[in-house]
BAMARGU-896539 format. One record per residue: residue in three letters; x, y, z of N, C-alpha, C in turn. Coordinates in steps of 0.2 Angstrom, whole numbers, plus 5000, padded with zeros to 4 digits. Example, Ala and Ser with C-alpha at 12.3 -4.5 7.8 and 13.67 -1.06 7.14 Angstrom:
<pts>
Ala506649725039506249785039506649845039 Ser506449895035506849955036506450005039 
</pts>
This chain:
<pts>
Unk500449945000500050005000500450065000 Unk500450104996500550174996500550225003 Unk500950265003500950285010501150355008 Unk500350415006500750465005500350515010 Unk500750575009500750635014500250675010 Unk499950715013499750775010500250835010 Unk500350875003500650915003500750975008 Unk500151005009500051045014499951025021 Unk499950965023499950975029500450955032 Unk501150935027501750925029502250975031 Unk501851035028502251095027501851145033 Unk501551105036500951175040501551205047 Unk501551255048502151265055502851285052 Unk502851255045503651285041503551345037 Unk503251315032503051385027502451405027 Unk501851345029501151365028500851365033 Unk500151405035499751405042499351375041 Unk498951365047498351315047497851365044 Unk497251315042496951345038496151365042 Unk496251325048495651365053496151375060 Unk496351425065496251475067495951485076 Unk496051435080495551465085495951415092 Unk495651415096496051385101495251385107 Unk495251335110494551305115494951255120 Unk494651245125494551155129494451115126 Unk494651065131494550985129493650965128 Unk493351025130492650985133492251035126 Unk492651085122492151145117492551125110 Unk492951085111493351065103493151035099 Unk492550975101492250955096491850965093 Unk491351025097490951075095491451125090 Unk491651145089492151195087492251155080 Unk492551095081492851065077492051035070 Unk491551025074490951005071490851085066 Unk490851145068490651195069491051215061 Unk491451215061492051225054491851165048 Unk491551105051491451095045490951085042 Unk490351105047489651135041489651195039 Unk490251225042490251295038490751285031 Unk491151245030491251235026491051185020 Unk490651135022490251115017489651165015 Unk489351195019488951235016489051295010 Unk489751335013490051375008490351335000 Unk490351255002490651224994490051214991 Unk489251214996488751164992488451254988 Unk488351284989488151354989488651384981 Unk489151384981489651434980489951394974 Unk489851304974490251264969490351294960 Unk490051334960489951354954490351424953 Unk490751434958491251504959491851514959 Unk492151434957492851444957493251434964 Unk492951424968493151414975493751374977 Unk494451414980495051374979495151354986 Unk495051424993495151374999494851435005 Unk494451405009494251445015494551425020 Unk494751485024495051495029494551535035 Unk494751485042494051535047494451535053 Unk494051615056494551625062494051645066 Unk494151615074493551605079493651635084 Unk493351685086493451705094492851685099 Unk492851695104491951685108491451695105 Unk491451765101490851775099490851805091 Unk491351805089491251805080491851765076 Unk491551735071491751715067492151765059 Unk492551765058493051795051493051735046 Unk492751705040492951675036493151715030 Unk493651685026493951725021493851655016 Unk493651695009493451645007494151654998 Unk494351624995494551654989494351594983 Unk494351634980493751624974494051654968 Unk494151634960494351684954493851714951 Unk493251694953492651724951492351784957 Unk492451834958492251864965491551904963 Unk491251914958490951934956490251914957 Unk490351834956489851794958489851774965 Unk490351754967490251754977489751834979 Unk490051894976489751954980489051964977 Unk488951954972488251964969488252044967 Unk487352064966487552104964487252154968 Unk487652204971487452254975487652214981 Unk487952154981488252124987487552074990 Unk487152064986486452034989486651954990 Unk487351924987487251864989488051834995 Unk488151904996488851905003488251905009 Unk487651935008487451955012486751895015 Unk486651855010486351815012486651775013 Unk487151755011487751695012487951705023 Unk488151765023488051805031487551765035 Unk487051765032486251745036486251685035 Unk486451655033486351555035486951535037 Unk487651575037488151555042488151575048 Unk487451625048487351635057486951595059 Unk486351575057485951525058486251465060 Unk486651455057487151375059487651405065 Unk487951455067488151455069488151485076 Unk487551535078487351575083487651615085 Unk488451645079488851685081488851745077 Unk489051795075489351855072489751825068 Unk489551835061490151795054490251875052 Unk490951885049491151935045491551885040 Unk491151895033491551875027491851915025 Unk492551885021492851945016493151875011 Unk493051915004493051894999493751914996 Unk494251874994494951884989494851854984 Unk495351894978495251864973495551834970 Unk495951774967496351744965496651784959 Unk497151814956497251844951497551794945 Unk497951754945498151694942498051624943 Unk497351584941496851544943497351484939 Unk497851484935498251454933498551404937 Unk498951444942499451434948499151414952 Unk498551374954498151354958497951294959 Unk498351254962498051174961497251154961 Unk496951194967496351184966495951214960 Unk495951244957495951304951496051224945 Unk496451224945496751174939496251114940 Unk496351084945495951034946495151014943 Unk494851074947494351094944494151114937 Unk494451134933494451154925494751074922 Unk494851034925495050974919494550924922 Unk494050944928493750904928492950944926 Unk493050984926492351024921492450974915 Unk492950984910493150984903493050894902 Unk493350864908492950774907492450774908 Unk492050824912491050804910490850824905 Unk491250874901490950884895491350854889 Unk491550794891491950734887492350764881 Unk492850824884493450814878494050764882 Unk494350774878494850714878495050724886 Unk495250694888495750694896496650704892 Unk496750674890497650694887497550774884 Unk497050804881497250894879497050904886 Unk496550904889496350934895496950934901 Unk497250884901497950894906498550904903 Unk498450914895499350944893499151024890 Unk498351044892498451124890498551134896 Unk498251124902498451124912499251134912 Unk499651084908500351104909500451144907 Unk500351164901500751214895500651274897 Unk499951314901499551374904500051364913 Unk500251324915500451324924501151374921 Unk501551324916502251344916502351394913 Unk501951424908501751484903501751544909 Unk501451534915501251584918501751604927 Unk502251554925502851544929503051484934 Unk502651434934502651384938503351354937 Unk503551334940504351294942504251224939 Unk503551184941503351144939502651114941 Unk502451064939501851044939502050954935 Unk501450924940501150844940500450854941 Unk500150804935499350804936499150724936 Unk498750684938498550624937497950614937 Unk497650564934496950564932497050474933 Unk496150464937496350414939495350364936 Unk495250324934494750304933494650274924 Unk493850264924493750234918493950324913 Unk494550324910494550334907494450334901 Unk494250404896494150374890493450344886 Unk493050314896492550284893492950204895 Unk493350174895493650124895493350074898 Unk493250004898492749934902493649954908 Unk493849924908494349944916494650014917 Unk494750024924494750104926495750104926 Unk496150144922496850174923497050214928 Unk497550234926497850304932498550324926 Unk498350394923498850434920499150484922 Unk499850504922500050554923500350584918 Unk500450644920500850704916501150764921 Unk501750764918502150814922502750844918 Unk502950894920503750944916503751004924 Unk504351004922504851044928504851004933 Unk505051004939505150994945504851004951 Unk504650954953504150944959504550904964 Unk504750934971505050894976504650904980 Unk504450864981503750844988503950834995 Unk504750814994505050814999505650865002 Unk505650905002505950965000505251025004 Unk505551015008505051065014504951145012 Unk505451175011505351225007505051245002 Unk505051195000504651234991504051214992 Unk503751264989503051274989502551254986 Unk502451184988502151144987501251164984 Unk500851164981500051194981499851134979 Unk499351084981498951034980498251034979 Unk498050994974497351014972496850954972 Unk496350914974496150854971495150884970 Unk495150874964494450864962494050804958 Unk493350784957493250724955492650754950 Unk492750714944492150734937491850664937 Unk491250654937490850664937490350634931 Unk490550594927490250574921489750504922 Unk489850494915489250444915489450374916 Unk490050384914490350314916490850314923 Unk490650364926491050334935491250414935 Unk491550404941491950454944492450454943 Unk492950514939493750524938493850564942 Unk494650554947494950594950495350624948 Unk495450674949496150714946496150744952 Unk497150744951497550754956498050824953 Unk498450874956498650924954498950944960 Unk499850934958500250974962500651014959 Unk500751094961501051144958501751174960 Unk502351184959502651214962503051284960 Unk503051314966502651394965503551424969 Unk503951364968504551414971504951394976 Unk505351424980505351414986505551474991 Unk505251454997505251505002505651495010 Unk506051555006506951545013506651595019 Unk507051605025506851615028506951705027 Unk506951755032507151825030507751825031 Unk508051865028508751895026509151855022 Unk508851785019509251745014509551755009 Unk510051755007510351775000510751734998 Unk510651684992511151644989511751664987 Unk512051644984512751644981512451694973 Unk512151674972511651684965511051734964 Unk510851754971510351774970509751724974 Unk509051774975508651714979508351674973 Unk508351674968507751644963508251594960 Unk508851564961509051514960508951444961 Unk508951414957508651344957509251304964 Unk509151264965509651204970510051174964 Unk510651164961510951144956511051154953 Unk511051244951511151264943512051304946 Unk512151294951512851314951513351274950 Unk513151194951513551154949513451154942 Unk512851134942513051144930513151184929 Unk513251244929513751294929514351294928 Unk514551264935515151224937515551184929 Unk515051164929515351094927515251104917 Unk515051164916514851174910515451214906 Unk515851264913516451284910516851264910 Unk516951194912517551154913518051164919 Unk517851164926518251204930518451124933 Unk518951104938519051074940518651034945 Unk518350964948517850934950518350914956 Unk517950924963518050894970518150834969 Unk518250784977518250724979518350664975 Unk517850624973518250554968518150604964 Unk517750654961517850654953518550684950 Unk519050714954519550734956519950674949 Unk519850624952520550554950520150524945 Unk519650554941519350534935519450564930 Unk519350634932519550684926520250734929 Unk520650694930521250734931521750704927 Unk521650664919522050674914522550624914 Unk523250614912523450544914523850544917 Unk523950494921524350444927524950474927 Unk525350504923525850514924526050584926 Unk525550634926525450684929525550704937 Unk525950734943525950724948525150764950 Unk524850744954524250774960524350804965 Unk524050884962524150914969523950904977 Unk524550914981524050874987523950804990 Unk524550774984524550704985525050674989 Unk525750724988526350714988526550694983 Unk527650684984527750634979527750574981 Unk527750534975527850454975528450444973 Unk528850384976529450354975529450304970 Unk529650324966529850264960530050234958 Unk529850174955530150134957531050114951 Unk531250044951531950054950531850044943 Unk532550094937532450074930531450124927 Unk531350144931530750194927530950254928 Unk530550284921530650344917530350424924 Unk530750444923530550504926529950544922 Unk529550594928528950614924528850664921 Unk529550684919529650754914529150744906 Unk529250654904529050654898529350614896 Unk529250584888529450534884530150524883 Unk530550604882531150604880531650624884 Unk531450614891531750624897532350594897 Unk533050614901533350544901533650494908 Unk533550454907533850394911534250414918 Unk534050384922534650404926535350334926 Unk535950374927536350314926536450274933 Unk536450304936536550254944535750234945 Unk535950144948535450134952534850174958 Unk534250164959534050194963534350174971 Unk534350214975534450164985533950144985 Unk534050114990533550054994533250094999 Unk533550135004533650145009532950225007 Unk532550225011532150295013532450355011 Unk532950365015533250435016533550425009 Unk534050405006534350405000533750404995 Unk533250404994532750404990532450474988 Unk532250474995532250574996532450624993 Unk533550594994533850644992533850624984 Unk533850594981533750574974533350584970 Unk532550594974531950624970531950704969 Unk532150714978531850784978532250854972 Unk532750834972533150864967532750854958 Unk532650824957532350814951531750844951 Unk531350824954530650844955530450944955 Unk530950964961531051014965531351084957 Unk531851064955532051114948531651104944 Unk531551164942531051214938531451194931 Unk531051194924531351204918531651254915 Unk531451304917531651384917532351404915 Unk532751384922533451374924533751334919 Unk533751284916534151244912533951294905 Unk533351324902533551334897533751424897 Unk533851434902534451514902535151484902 Unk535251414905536051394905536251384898 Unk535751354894535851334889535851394883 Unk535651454884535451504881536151564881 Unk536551564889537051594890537751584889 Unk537751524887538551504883538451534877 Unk537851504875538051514867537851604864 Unk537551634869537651724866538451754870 Unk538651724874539451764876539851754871 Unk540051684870540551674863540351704858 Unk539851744857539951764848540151834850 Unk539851854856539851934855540551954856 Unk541051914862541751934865542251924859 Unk542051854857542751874850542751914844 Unk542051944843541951984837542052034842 Unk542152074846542352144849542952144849 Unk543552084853543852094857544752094849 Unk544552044845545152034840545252124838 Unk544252154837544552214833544752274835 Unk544952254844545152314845545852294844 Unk546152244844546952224843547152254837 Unk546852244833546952244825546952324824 Unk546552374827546452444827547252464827 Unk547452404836547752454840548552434839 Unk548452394834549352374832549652424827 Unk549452404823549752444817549952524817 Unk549852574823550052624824550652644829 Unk550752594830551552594834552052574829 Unk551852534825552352504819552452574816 Unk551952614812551852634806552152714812 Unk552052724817552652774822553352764822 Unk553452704822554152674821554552684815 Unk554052654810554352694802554652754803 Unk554052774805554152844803554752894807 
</pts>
């Protein structure tokens, strides 16, 4: 058996609040608790035709506060407000207290799991397809900024002699990932051959605590600085170190050197050459036989090699022709 959570009530106390509001005795709680939920099935049986995404109710001794949000507000309020106002009047009757309604309005019905839910299950009792009904839901979620979105539909669909269960999804949904902001929606259509559920979860982002600021920015995904990373080619940490750090014969920073063994080629390269004495046996003689090799820079050998050969050209072409100047003037003095 399947063993799952509800989205929102895993999140309630982190990112999300409870969704009724009130505090009582062990002895007025179940009244309380009786009390919330005919007020809420009555506002779904009343209003189902209004787009209704989620009500919230807050209680004190003697008045009640429901907030109700709805994408339709026009039809919640009526006209001239004559159906908030009658709505008022049978939430006091059931409940014998002082109700104050206030109406919000969803501005983007898209982003809405319950919102979505509802629109692919209107569009199954009016038998279009189920596969366009939950891939226009995606193409409208993500269109309008969702991070991602998962929809399932479960029953005879299609009309079909045995009942399935489809999904569809794009972008990324982590249910388990406490901070992101999970919206969950489940509604059920209604047709002629059975009930189909559909299920719809949204992800709307995440929500870090105050004063947060990534390395990025706060709108950065979790993993887009490694691909990044890893896009421009920058060196990889821990094991991947020893896979992509090129060939064997390369020394690793941080590894130390390694002693080599006897009769092998130094790791200057192919053309390197030999050495003519045996390697020691002994540690310490090892040490002093590597370090020296290892430790000089190439630098140094090609200025040695660079400094013999520009002094002899330059000193004997200066030096003959001051003799040659300087002889023949004490001769041709002496002639004379």
């Amino acid at each position: 058996m399947g063993q799952k959570v509800h989205p929102g009530g895993f999140r309630v106390g982190v990112i999300h609040d409870w969704k009724s509001n009130w505090w009582t005795g062990k002895h007025e709680f179940s009244d309380y608790l009786l009390e919330d939920v005919k007020i809420r099935k009555h506002i779904l049986g009343k209003l189902s035709h209004a787009g209704l995404s989620d009500i919230l109710i807050r209680k004190d001794k003697q008045r009640i506060t429901v907030d109700i949000f709805t994408a339709r507000p026009g039809i919640v309020i009526g006209k001239s407000g004559v159906e908030v106002d009658a709505l008022r009047r049978e939430l006091h009757a059931i409940t014998k207290k002082n109700v104050h309604i206030n109406i919000n309005e969803i501005k983007r019905p898209e982003l809405d799991a319950k919102l979505v839910a509802q629109s692919i299950a209107e569009q199954l009792e009016n038998r279009v397809s189920f596969r366009r009904a939950m891939k226009r839901s995606l193409a409208s979620a993500m269109r309008s900024g969702a991070q991602g979105i998962k929809i399932t539909a479960g029953g005879r669909l299609g009309g079909g002699e045995m009942s399935r269960r489809e999904a569809y999804s794009e972008g990324r949904v982590p249910l388990h990932t406490i901070r992101a902001d999970i919206d969950y929606g489940l509604a059920e259509a209604k047709t002629t051959f059975g009930i189909i559920g559909v299920k719809v979860w949204i992800n709307k982002g995440e929500i870090m605590p105050e004063g947060f600021e990534g390395a990025s920015g706060r709108d950065s995904r979790l993993g887009d600085q490694d691909q990044a990373r890893r896009r421009r080619g920058a060196s990889a940490e821990g094991l991947g170190a020893s896979r992509e750090g090129g060939r064997r014969g390369v020394d690793r920073e941080g590894l130390g050197i390694v002693p080599r063994r006897r009769g092998q080629r130094p790791s200057g390269g192919r053309g390197g050459p030999r050495r003519a004495q045996a390697e020691p046996t002994t540690p310490e003689a090892t040490e002093a036989a590597v370090e020296p090799e290892t430790e000089t820079p190439t630098v140094p050998e090609v200025e040695a090699t660079t400094e013999p050969t520009t002094q002899p050209t330059t000193e004997p072409t200066t030096e003959p022709a001051a003799e040659t100047s300087a002889d023949p003037t004490p001769e041709s003095e002496g002639d004379s």
